[in-house]
N, C-alpha and C positions, 0 to 999 in steps of 0.2 A: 504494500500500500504506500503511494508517496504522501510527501510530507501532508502537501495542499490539504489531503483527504484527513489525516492523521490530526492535522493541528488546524483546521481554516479560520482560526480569531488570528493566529500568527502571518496568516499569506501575504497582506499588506503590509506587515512590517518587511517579511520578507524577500516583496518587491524590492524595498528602497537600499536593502542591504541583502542579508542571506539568511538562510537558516541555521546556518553552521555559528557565521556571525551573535545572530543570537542566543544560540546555547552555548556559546564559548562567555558569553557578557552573565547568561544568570550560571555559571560555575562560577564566573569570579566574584560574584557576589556571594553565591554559597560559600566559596572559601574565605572570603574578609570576612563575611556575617553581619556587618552593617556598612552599608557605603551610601553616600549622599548624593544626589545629581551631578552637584560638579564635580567630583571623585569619578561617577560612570563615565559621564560626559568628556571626560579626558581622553577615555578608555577608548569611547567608543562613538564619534560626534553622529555618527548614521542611526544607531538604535537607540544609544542614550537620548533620547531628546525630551522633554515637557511631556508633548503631547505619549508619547510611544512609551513611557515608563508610566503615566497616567494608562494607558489603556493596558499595558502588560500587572499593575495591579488592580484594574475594574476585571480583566477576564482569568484572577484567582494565579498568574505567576508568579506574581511579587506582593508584599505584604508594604505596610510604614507603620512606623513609630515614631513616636515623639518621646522622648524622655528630659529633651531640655527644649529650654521655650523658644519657639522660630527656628528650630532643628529637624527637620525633616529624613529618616533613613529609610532604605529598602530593603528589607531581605528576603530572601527565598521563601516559599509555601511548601505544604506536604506534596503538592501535587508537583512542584518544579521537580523537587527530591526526585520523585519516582520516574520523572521523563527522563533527568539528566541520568538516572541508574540505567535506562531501557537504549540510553544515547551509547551506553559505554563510559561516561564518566566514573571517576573512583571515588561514590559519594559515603564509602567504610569511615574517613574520617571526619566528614561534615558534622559538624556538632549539630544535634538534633532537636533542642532547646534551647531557645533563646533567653537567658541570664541576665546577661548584664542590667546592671542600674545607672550606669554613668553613661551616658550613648556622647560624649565630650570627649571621653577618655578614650573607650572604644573606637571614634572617629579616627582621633592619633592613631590608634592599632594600628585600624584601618589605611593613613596615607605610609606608613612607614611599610607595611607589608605590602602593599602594591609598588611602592618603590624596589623592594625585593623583589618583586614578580618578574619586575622589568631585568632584572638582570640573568645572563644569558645562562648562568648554573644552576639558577631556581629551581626544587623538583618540585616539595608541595610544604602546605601548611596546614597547622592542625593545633586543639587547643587544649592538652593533657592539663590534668588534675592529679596533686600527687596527696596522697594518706602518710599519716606517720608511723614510721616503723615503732615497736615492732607490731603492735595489733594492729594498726591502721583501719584506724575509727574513725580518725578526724583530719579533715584536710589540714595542711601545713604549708602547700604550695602552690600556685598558682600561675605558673608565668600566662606572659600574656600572648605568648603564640609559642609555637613550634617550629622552628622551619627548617627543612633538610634542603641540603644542597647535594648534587651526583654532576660527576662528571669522570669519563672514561671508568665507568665501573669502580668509582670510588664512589664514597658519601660522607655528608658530615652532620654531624646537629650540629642545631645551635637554639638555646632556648633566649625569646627576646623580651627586652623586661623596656617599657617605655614609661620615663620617670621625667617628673618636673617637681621643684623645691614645694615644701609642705612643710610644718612646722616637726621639730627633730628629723630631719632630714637624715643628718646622716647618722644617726640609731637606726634611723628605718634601713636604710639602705645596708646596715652593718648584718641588721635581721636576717632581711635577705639573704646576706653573703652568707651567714650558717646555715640558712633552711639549703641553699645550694648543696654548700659542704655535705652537711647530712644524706642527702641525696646521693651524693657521690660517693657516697661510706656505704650505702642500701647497695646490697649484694642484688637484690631486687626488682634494684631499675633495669638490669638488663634481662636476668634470669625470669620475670616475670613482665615487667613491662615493656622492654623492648621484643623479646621473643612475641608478644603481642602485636603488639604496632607495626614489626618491620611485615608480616603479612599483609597486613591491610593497607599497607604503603607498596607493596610488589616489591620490596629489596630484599636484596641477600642476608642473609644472617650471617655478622660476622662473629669471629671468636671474641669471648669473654676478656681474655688483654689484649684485645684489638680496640675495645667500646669506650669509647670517652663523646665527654659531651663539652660548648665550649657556653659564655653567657655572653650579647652583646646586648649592654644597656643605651639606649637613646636618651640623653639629658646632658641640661647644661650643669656636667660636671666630669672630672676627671680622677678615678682610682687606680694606683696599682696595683691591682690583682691579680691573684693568677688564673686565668683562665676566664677571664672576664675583659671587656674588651667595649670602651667606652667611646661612646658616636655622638655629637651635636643632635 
């Protein structure tokens, strides 16, 4: 069956651009999980537009929110989910409920991890939740995205923490640096979490002293850390 028949609210968008086009614009919104018109619209000036993200969330594609005042965001519906899974997208790490409370903060995620998209090693991104050892009952971790890089059958993490000054700053930021550590001491993160993920990410499993992970925080500040790796 082609598309026309499959999708016909979609055909007129699909005039002006394509259908590929399209399902390539709502995966990248399923994978930032909130982005803003002028965030798509960068992306994509043919399907991103007013009128064509208004009609793609009147015909049940896209959803909005508002969490701060005069902020407008779009993310994915149950029904994108299940096109982009039927498309062949690899929607295993799409977080499936939407969370957040800060959609300000989220937004930041959001331009910093499309500026990653944009670079040529990008594989994917995703948004792990870590428990405390050793019963792991209560979260302790949170970064704020996930993102693996591959290239020539290599891969890297890198987990990304996007930070702006707040009162105790740098106690918080110190926290942080032990929930890491900690992490990094969890025999777990790989023998259970990663042996988890790297499936539903399609990569290799590498050996146990091969697995390291690295942190790049985005803020206006500067630490020397090891394994931490400080961006504007």
């Amino acid at each position: 069956m082609d598309k026309a028949t499959l999708y016909p609210d979609l055909e007129p968008i699909a005039a002006r651009a394509s259908y590929k086009q399209i399902f390539d614009l709502l995966y990248i919104v399923a994978q930032v999980r909130y982005a803003t018109f002028k965030q798509l619209h960068s992306l994509n000036h043919r399907v991103a537009t007013k009128k064509i993200l208004a009609n793609l969330v009147s015909f049940g594609y896209l959803a909005t929110i508002n969490l701060v005042k005069n902020i407008k965001a779009f993310h994915i519906t149950d029904k994108t989910r299940q096109i982009l899974e039927r498309k062949g997208f690899n929607v295993k790490i799409i977080q499936k409920k939407f969370t957040g409370q800060d959609l300000k903060h989220a937004l930041k995620i959001t331009e910093i991890v499309l500026k990653l998209q944009a670079q040529e090693n990008f594989y994917k991104v995703f948004y792990p939740i870590f428990r405390e050892p050793p019963k792991y009952d209560s979260e302790f971790l949170r970064p704020d995205a996930c993102v693996v890089w591959k290239k020539d059958g290599a891969y890297k993490i890198e987990f990304i923490e996007v930070e702006e000054e707040k009162p105790d700053w740098g106690n918080y930021l110190l926290v942080k640096k032990d929930n890491y550590e900690k992490l990094a001491r969890d025999p777990n993160i790989y023998r259970v979490w990663w042996k988890y993920y790297h499936e539903k990410l399609n990569l290799p499993l590498c050996q146990e002293t091969d697995f390291y992970f690295s942190v790049v925080c985005f803020a206006d500040i500067k630490k020397e850390w090891s394994g931490w790796n400080f961006l504007n």
